[in-house]
C-alpha positions as CSV (number, residue, x, y, z in Angstrom):
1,X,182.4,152.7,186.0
2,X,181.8,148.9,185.6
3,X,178.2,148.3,184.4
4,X,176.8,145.2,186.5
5,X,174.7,143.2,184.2
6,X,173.4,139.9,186.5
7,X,174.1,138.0,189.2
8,X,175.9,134.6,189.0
9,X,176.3,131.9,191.4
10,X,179.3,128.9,192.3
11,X,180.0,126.5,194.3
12,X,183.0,126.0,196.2
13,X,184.0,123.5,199.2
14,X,183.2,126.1,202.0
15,X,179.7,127.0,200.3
16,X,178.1,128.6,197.7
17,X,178.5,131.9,196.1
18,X,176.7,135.2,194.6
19,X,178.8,137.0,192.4
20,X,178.3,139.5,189.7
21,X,179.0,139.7,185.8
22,X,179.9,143.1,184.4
23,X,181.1,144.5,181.4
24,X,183.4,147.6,181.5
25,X,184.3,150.6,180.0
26,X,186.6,148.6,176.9
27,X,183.8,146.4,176.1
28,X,185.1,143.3,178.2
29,X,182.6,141.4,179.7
30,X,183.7,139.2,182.7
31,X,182.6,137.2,186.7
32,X,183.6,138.9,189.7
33,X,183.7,137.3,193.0
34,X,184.9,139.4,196.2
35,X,185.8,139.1,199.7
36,X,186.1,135.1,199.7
37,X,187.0,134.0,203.1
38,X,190.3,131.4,202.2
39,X,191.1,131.1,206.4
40,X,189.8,131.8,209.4
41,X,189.6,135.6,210.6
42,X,193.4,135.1,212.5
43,X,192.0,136.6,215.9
44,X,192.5,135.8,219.5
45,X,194.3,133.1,220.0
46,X,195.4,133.3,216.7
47,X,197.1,136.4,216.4
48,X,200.5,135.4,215.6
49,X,199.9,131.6,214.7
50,X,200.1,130.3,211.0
51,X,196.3,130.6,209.1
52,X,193.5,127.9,209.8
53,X,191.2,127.0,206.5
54,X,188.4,128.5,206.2
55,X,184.6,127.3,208.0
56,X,182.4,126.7,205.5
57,X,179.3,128.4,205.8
58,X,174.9,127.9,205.4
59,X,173.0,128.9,202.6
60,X,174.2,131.8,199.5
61,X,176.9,134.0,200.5
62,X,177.2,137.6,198.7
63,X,180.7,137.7,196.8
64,X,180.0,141.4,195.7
65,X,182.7,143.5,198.0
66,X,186.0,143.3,199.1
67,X,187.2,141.9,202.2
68,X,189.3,144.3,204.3
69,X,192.7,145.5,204.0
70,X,194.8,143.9,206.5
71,X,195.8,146.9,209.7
72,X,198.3,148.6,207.7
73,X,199.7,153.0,207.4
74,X,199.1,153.3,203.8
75,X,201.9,156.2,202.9
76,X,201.6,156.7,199.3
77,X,197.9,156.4,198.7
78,X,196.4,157.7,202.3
79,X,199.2,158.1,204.5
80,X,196.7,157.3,207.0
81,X,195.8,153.8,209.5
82,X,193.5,151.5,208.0
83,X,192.3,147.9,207.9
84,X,190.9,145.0,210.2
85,X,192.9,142.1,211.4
86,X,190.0,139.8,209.7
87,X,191.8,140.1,206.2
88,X,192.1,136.9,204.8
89,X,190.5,137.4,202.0
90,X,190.7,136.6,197.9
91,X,188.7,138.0,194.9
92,X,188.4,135.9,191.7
93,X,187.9,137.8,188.3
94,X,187.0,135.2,185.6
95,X,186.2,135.6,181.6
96,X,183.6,132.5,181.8
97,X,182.1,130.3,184.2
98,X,182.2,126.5,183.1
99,X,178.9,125.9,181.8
100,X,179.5,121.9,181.5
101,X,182.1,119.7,182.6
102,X,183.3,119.4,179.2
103,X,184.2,123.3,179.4
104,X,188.0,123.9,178.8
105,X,190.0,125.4,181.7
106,X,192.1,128.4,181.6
107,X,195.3,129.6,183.0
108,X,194.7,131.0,186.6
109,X,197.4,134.2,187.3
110,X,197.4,134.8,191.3
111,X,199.0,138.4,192.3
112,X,200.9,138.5,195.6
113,X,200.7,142.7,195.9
114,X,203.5,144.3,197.3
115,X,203.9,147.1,199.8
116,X,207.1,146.0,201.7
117,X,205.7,143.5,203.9
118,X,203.6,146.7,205.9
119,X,200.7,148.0,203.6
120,X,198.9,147.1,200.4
121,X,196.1,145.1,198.9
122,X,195.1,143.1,196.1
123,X,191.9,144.9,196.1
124,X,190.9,146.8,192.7
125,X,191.8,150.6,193.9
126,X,195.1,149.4,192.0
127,X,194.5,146.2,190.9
128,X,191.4,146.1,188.5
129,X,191.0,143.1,186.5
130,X,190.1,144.7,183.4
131,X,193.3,143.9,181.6
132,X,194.3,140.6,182.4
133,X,190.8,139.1,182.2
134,X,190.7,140.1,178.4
135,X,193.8,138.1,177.8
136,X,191.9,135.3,178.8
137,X,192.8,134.3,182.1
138,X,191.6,133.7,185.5
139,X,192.6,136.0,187.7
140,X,193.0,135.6,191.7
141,X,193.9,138.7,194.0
142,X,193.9,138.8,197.7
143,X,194.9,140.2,201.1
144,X,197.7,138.8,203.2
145,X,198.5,140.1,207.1
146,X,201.2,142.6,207.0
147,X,204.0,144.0,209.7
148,X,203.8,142.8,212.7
149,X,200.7,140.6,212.7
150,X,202.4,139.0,210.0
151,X,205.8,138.5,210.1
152,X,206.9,139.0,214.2
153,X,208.6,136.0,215.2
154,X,209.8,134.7,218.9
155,X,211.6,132.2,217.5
156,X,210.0,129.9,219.6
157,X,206.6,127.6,220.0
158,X,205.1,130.6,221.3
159,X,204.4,132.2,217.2
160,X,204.2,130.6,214.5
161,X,207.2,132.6,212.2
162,X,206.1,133.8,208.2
163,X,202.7,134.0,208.6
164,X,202.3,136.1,206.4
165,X,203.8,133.9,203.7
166,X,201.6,131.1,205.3
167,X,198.4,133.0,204.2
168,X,199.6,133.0,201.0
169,X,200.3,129.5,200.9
170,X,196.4,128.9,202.2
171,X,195.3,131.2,199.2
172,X,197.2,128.7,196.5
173,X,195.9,125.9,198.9
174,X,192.6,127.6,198.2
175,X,192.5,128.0,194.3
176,X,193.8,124.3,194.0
177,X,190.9,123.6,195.9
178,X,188.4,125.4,194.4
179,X,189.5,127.4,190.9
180,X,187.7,124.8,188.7
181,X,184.5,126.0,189.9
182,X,185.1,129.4,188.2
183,X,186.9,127.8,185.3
184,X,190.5,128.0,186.0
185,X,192.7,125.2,185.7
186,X,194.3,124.1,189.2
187,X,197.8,122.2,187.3
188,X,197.9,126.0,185.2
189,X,198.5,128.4,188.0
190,X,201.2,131.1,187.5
191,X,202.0,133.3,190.4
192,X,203.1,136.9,190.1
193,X,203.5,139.9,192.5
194,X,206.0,142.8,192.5
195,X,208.5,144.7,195.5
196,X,207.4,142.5,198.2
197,X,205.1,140.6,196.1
198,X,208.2,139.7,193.7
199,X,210.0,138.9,196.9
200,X,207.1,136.9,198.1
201,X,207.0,134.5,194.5
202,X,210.8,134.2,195.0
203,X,210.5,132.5,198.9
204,X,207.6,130.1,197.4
205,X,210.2,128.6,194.7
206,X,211.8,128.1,198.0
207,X,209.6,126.5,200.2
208,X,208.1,122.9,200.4
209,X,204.9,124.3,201.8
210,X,204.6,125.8,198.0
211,X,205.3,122.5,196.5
212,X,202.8,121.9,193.5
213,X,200.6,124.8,194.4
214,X,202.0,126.6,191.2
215,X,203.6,126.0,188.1
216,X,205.5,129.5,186.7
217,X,206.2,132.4,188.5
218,X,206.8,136.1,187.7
219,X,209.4,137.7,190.3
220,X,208.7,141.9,189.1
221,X,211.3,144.1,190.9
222,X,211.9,141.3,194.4
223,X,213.6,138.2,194.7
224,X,215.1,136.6,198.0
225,X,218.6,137.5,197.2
226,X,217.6,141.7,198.0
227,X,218.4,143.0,201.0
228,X,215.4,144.1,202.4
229,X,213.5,140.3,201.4
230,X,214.7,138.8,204.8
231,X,215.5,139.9,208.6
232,X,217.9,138.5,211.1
233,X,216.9,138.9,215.2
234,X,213.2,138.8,214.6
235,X,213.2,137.8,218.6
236,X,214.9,140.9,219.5
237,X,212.5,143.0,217.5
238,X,209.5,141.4,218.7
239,X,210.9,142.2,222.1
240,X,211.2,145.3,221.5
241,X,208.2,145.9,219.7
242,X,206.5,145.0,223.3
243,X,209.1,147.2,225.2
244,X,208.2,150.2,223.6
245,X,204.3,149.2,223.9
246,X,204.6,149.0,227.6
247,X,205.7,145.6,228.0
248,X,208.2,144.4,230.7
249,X,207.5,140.7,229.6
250,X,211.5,138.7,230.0
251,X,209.9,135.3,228.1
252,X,208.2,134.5,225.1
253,X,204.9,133.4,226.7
254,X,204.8,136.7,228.6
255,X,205.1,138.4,225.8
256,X,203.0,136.9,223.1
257,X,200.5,137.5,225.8
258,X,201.0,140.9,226.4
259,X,200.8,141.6,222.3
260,X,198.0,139.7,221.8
261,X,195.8,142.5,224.2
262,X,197.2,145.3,222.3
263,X,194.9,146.5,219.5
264,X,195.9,146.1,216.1
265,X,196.2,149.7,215.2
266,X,199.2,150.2,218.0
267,X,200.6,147.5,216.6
268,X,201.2,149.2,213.4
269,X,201.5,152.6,214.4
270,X,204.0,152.1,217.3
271,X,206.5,150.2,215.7
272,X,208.6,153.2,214.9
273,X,209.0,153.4,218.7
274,X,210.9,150.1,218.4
275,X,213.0,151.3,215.6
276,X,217.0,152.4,216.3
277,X,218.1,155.5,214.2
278,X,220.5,153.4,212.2
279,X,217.5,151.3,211.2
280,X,214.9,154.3,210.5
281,X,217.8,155.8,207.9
282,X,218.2,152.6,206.6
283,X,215.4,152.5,205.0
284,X,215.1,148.6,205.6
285,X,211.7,146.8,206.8
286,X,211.4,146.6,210.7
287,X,209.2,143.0,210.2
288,X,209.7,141.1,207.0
289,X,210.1,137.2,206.3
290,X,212.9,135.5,208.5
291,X,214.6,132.1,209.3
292,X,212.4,130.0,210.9
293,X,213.4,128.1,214.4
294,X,212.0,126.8,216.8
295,X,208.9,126.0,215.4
296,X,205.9,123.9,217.4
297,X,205.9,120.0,217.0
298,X,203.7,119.0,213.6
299,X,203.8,122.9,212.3
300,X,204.6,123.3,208.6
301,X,208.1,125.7,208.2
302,X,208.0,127.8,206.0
303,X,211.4,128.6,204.9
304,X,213.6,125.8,206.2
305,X,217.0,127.0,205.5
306,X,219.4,130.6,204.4
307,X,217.9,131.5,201.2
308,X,221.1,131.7,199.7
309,X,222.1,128.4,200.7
310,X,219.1,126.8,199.5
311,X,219.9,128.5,195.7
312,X,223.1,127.5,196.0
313,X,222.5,123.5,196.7
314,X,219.6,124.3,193.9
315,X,216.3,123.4,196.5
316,X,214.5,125.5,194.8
317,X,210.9,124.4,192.3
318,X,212.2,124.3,188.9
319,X,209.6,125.9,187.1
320,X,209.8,128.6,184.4
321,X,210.9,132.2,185.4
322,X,210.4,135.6,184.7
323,X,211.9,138.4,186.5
324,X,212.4,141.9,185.8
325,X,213.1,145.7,187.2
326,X,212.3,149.4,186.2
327,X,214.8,151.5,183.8
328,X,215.0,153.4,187.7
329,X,214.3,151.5,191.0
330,X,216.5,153.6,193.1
331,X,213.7,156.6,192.6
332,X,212.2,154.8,195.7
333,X,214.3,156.8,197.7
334,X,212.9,159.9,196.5
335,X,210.1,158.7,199.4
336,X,212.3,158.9,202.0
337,X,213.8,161.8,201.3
338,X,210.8,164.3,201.2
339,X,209.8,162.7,204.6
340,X,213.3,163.4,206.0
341,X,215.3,166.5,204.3
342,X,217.9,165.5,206.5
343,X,218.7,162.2,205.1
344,X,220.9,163.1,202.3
345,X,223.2,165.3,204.4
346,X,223.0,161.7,206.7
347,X,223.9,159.5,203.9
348,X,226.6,162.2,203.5
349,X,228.2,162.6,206.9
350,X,228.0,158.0,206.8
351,X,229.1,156.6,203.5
352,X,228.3,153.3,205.9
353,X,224.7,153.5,205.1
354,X,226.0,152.6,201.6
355,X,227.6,149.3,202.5
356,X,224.7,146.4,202.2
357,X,223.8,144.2,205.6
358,X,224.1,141.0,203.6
359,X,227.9,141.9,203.6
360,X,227.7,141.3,207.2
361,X,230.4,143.7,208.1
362,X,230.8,145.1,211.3
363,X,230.2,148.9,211.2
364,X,233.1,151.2,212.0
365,X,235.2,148.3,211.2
366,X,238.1,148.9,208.9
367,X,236.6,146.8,206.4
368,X,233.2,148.4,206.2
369,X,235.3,152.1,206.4
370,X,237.4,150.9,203.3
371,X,234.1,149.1,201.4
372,X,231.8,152.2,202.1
373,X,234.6,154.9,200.6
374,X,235.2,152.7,197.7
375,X,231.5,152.7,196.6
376,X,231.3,156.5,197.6
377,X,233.9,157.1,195.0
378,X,232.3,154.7,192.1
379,X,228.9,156.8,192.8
380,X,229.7,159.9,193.2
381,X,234.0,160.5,192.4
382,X,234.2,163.8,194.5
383,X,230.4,165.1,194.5
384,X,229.0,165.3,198.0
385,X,225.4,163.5,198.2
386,X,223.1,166.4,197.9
387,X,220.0,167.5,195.8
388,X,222.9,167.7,192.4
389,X,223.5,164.0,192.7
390,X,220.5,162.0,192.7
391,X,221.0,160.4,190.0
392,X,223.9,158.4,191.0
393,X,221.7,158.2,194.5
394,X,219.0,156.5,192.7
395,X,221.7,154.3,190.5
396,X,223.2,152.9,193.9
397,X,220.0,152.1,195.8
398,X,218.8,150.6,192.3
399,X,221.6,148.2,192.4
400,X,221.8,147.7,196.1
401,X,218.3,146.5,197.1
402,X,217.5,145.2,193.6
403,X,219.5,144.8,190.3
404,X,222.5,143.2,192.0
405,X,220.4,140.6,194.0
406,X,218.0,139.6,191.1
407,X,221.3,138.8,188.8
408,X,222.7,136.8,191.5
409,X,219.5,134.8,191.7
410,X,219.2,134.3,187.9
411,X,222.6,132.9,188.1
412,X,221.9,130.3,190.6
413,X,219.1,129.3,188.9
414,X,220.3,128.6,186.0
415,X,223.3,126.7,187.7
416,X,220.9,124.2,188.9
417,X,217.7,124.4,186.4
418,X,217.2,123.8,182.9
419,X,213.4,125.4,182.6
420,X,213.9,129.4,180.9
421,X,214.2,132.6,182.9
422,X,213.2,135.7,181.3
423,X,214.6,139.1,182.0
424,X,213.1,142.3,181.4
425,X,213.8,146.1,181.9
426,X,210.2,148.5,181.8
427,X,211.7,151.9,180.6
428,X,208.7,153.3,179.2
429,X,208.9,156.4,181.1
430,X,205.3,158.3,181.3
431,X,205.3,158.8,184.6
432,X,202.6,157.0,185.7
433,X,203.4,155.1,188.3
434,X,201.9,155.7,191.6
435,X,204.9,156.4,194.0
436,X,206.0,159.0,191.3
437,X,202.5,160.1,191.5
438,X,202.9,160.8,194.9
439,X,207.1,161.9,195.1
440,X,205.5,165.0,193.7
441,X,208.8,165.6,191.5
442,X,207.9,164.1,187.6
443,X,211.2,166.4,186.3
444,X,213.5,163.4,187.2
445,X,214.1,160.4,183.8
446,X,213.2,157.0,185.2
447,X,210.8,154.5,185.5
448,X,210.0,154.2,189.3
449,X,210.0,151.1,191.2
450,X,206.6,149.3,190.5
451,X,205.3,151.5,187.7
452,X,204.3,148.4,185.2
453,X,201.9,147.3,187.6
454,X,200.0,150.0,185.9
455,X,199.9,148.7,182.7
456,X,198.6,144.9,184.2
457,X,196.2,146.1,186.4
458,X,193.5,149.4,185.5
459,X,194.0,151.8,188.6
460,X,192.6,154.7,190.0
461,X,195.2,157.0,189.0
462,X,194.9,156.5,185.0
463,X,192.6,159.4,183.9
464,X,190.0,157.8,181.2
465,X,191.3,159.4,178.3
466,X,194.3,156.6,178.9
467,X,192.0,154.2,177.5
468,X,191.8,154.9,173.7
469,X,193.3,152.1,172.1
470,X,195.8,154.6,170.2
471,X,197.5,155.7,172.6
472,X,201.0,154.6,174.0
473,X,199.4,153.4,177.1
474,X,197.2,151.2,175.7
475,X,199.7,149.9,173.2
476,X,201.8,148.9,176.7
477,X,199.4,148.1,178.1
478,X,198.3,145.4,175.1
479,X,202.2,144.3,174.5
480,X,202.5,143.7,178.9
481,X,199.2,141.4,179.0
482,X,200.1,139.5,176.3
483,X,203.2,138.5,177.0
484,X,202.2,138.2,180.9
485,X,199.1,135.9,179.9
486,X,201.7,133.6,177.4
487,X,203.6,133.4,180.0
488,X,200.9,132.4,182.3
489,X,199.4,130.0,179.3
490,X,202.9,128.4,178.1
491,X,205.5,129.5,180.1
492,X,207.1,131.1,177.4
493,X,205.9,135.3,176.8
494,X,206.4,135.4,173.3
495,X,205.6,131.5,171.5
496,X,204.8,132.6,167.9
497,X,205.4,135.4,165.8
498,X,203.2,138.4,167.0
499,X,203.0,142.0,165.5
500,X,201.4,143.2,168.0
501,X,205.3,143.0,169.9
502,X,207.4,142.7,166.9
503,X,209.8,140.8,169.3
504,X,211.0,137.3,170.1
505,X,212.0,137.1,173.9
506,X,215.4,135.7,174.0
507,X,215.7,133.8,177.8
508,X,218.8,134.1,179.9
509,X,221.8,131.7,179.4
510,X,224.6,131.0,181.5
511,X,226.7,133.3,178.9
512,X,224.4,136.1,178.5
513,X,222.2,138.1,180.6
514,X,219.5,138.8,177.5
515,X,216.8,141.3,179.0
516,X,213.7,142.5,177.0
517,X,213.6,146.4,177.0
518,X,209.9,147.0,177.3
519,X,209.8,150.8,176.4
520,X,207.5,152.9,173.5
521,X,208.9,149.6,171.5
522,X,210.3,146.1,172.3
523,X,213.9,145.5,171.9
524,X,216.1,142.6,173.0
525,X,219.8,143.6,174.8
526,X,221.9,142.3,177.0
527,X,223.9,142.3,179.7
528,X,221.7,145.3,181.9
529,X,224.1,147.6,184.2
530,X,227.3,146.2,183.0
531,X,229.6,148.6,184.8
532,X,227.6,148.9,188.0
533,X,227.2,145.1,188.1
534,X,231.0,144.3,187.4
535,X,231.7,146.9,190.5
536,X,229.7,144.9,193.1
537,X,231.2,141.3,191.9
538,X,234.8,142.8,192.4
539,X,233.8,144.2,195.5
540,X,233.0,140.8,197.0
541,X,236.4,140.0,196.0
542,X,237.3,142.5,198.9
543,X,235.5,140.4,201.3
């Protein structure tokens, strides 16, 4: 456990603040400051409207706990309900306070956490500071509102749309405003996040809400270009969200109203009563970021356009890039299908389910019929999909939801943008990563979706005897931060000749999709996927 050694104090606009310094287990010594209110608690009346900044407040408030989770079914740590609907709030982890003006500034990293828009944290369960803050950074987390309460959308005057997004617009808002005080630099910020989190970076490069709030970003396993990053209809959900709750409310107003007396817990726990079949075997999110309309007079948007159409007329922020997946994404499913032994004799008896909604085909249509046997056969030739076949399984929900959409994205960018992209592929396989923790199955090769967060963040799941220096872990762990925190210091992850990575990271170029392979050793390749990715682009042919 962290040791606390003495309390420390800062200043910020809203009021002053009682933190802690503690040195840890590996001998860094660093400030911790938790559960900082960046908005208003979004309650009442604002239930559903985009964040307010936070009141300031009298006297010395305590910084020494987290703020809550926001309302949220937790199913691979707890599989349980928890969290408040007051949940704005950010932690800041920082090697040194400024002790005079002349005091240099550092590079501020600020993690968006994933969890597919419904569950999730920044707070340190997973995401202890302990590695990042030895590279010599400031580091902000925080909590953002989830599902419903953050991302239902009348389409209307009635909700503000992306709220979700918008709170973490108010957190960047908040460090510009205030990093300084804990020695961060507010024109150095670099934000990262992965899954959702990823997702989440990718929409700010988007949005003119973002604008100058941050000045490289890190897009781990999520970009806008994946399937699952943006919903169509949110007005027909959000109907029938209420329908299922009870509601019999024909307008917006009617509505809202009704949802804003239900209690945040039904809210999360309900919406699989709003849910079609087609969309529970989907595996896509019920509530996610959508296209904003109809938006009240004055109110910031968001997301003002298609996100592909904004890539493609290159409105995006130009700034440097790194992106990235694991050596086996698709493993994700492996969730689903413990919680439904049914599925794969679904996915089976449907070879629809297989054909992507951003191909906007009408199911049962000829078209869709033709596309979904012709990626059947590329899968899985004459195999049914059973238990004997996963691995083509995981190789086609890889591609799906993220390899295919993160290339597409890399190559719009670099249509339109001169600043580097990196690539990277994490294939060191030890089985650490918390969904494989809890799939319960460690016989399968792979690198699961979001297991390098483990080896930026100290979690509760690595056992102690991780943490000698010598082992391959640590060794990761060392190469991940560094290049993560040159990143976050130059915008470029490997500037000089290191031995610690015996690598220089070759960026992306128009001609060649150059990837770092981040496994027991560094090694630059290229062109990740090549047979699987050339499949998809002469499938659109098709179209």
């Amino acid at each position: 456990m962290e040791e606390t050694v003495t309390a420390v104090t800062v200043s910020v606009a809203q009021g002053d603040l009682r933190g802690t310094e503690v040195t840890t287990k590996l001998g860094t010594t660093y400030n911790t400051f938790k559960g900082i209110p960046y908005a208003k608690p979004p309650l009442g009346s604002l239930r559903f409207r985009a964040p307010h900044p936070a009141d300031s407040w009298e006297g010395i408030r305590d910084a020494l706990t987290e703020g809550s989770v926001a309302p949220q079914i937790d199913d691979v740590v707890a599989d349980a309900y928890l969290g408040e609907e007051d949940c704005l709030y950010l932690n800041v982890y920082t090697p040194k306070l400024p002790s005079n003006s002349g005091d240099d500034l550092k590079a501020v990293m600020v993690w968006i956490h994933g969890g597919g828009f419904y569950m999730g944290s920044g707070n340190t369960q997973i995401h202890g500071p302990d590695y990042l803050v030895a590279g010599d950074v400031v580091l902000v987390t925080f909590n953002y509102r989830l599902g419903a309460l953050g991302f239902l959308s009348t389409e209307d005057s009635e909700t503000s749309s992306n709220n979700g997004l918008k709170d973490q617009v108010m957190a960047l808002r908040w460090v510009q405003q205030n990093i300084a005080q804990f020695g961060g630099d507010p024109g150095n910020v670099t934000i990262f996040g992965v899954s959702a989190g990823g997702g989440s970076v990718h929409f700010h490069l988007l949005s003119p809400m973002s604008a100058g709030l941050f000045h490289r970003a890190i897009a781990m396993s999520g970009v806008v270009l994946n399937p699952w990053a943006l919903i169509e209809e949110p007005r027909d959900r959000a109907f029938r969200l209420g329908a299922a709750l009870g509601s019999k409310a024909t307008n917006s107003k009617e509505l809202v109203e009704f949802l804003r007396t239900v209690p945040a817990q039904q809210l999360v726990e309900d919406i699989v009563k709003a849910q079609t079949p087609e969309e529970k075997a989907s595996q896509l999110l019920f509530f996610a970021p959508t296209l904003e309309t109809g938006a009240q007079q004055g109110e910031e948007v968001f997301l003002t356009g298609k996100p592909l159409d904004l890539m493609q007329e290159g409105r995006f922020h130009k700034v440097p890039f790194m992106s990235g997946i694991t050596s086996q994404e698709g493993m994700l499913i492996m969730r689903a299908v413990f919680k439904n032994p049914t599925l794969l004799n679904e996915l089976n008896n449907n070879y629809e389910y297989f054909v992507p909604s951003t191909m906007k085909l009408k199911q049962k249509s000829a078209k869709s019929q033709e596309i979904a046997r012709k990626i059947k056969h590329f899968y899985f030739g004459d195999k049914p999909v059973s238990r004997e076949t996963l691995q083509p399984l995981f190789d086609l929900f890889s591609d799906i939801y993220f390899i295919t959409g993160i290339k597409k994205s890399i190559e719009l960018q670099l249509q339109h943008s001169d600043t580097p992209i990196y690539f990277y592929e994490f294939s060191f396989d030890e089985k650490l990563g918390m969904i494989e923790k809890y799939l319960g199955d460690s016989t399968i090769a792979g690198v699961c979706h979001g297991a390098e967060v483990a080896y930026l963040f100290k979690a509760f799941y690595v056992n102690d005897d991780k943490l000698d220096p010598n082992t391959d872990y640590m060794k990761t762990v060392a190469r991940m931060v560094k290049m993560w925190t040159n990143f976050a210091k130059t915008g470029n992850p490997t500037p000089k000749i290191d031995p610690l990575l015996g690598v220089t990271w070759t960026p992306v170029t128009k001609g060649e999709l150059n990837y770092l392979n981040i496994d027991k050793e560094l090694t630059m390749q290229k062109d990740i996927a090549k047979d699987r990715v050339a499949f998809w682009e002469e499938l659109q042919s098709f179209l």
